[in-house]
Structure formats: structure tokens, C-alpha cells
Wavefront OBJ file of the C-alpha trace (Angstrom):
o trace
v -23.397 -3.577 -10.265
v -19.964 -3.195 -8.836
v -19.339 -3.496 -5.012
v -17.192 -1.178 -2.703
v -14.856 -4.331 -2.764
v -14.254 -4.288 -6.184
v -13.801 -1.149 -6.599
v -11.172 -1.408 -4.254
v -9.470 -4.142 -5.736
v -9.725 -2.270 -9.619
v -8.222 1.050 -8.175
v -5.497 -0.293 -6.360
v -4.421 -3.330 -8.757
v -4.246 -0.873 -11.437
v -2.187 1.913 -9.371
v 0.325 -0.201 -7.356
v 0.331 -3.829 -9.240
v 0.934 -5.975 -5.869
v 2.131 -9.523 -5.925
v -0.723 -10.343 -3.650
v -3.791 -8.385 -2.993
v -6.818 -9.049 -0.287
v -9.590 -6.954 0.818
v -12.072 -7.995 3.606
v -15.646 -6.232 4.187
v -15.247 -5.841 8.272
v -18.611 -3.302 7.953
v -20.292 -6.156 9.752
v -18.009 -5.779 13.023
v -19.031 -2.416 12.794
v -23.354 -2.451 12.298
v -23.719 0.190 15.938
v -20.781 2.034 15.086
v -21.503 5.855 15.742
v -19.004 6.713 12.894
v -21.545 5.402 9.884
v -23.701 8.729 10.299
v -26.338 7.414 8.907
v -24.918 5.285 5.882
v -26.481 2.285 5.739
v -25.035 -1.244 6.916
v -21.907 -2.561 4.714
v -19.188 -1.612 2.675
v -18.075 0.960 5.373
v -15.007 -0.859 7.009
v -12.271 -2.359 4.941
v -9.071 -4.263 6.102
v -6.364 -4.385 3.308
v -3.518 -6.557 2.966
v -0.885 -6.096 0.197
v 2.331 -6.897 -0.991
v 3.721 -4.357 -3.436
v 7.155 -3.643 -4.906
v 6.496 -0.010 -5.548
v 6.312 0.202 -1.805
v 10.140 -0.222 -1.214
v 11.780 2.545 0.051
v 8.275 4.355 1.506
v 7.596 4.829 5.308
v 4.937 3.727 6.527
v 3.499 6.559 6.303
v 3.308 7.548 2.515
v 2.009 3.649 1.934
v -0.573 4.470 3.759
v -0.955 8.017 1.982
v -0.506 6.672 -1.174
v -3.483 4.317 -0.697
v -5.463 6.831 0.828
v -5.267 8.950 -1.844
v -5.870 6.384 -4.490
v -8.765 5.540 -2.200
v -9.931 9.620 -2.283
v -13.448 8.716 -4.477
v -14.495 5.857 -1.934
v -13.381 7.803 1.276
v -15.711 10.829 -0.081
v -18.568 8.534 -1.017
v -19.299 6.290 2.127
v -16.288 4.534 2.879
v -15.566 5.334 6.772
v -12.632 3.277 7.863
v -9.805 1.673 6.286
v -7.344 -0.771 8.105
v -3.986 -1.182 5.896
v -1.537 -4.104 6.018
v 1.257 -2.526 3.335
v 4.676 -4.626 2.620
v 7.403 -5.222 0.445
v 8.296 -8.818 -1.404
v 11.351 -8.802 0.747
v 9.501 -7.584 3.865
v 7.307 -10.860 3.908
v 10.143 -12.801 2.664
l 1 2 3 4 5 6 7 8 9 10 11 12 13 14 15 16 17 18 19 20 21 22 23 24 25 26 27 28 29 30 31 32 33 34 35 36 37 38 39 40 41 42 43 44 45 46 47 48 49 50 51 52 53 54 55 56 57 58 59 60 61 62 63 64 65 66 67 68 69 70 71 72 73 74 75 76 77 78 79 80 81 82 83 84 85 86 87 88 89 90 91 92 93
């Protein structure tokens, strides 16, 4: 059985091919939060970090669009918050 995480990773390895890629579970920060409506405990919260080259020339903005909407099936299916950490190579160079 596949997690949230990897999920995460497949989708956006696949869609944006980043140089560097992590994803960090922060649903246990989370566990009271009001926002869950119910869902259960886990795979809710999600902190990003990526380097991409596709991103050059984007705002801010539409990198975190873009992601969003790669991210459309796990935002409709339980996924409730998503922190994003988008640069370039030459940003973090």
C-alpha cells in the first residue's frame, strides 16, 4: 500500500523532474488541529522542498499553482495543508 508521501513524491517527480526533492509528514504537529474535520491522524500536513529547473521564470505564485494543481487528487481526498519551499538550480546556487 502506497502512502500520501509517496504519492507525493511519484506525482511531482514525474511532472516537474527536480534536482532535489523532499517531502516531510508534519500531520503530527497538527493531531488537535480543527482543520482535519474529522480525517483521521496523519498524512494531512505536508512541507515540500524542491529544486526544479522548470520553475525558472515562474512567480511564486504559479510554482505554487502548478504544484497545487498537480497535487488536485490528494487535496480532494484528505490532504489539508501543504507548505511549499519551490526554487531554481541557480536560486540555491
Amino acid at each position: 500500500m502506497t502512502t500520501r508521501r509517496d504519492r507525493i513524491q511519484q506525482t511531482l517527480s514525474e511532472i516537474f523532474r527536480p534536482e532535489s526533492l523532499e517531502i516531510v509528514d508534519e500531520s503530527s504537529k497538527h493531531a488537535n488541529h480543527a482543520g482535519r474535520q474529522g480525517l483521521p491522524a496523519g498524512e494531512t500536513h505536508y512541507h515540500v522542498t524542491m529544486v526544479a529547473g522548470c520553475l525558472a521564470g515562474q512567480s511564486r505564485l504559479a510554482r505554487s499553482r502548478a504544484v497545487h494543481e498537480a497535487l488536485a487528487g490528494e487535496l480532494n481526498s484528505g490532504l489539508h495543508a501543504l507548505s511549499l519551499s519551490l526554487r531554481t538550480p541557480d536560486e540555491v546556487r
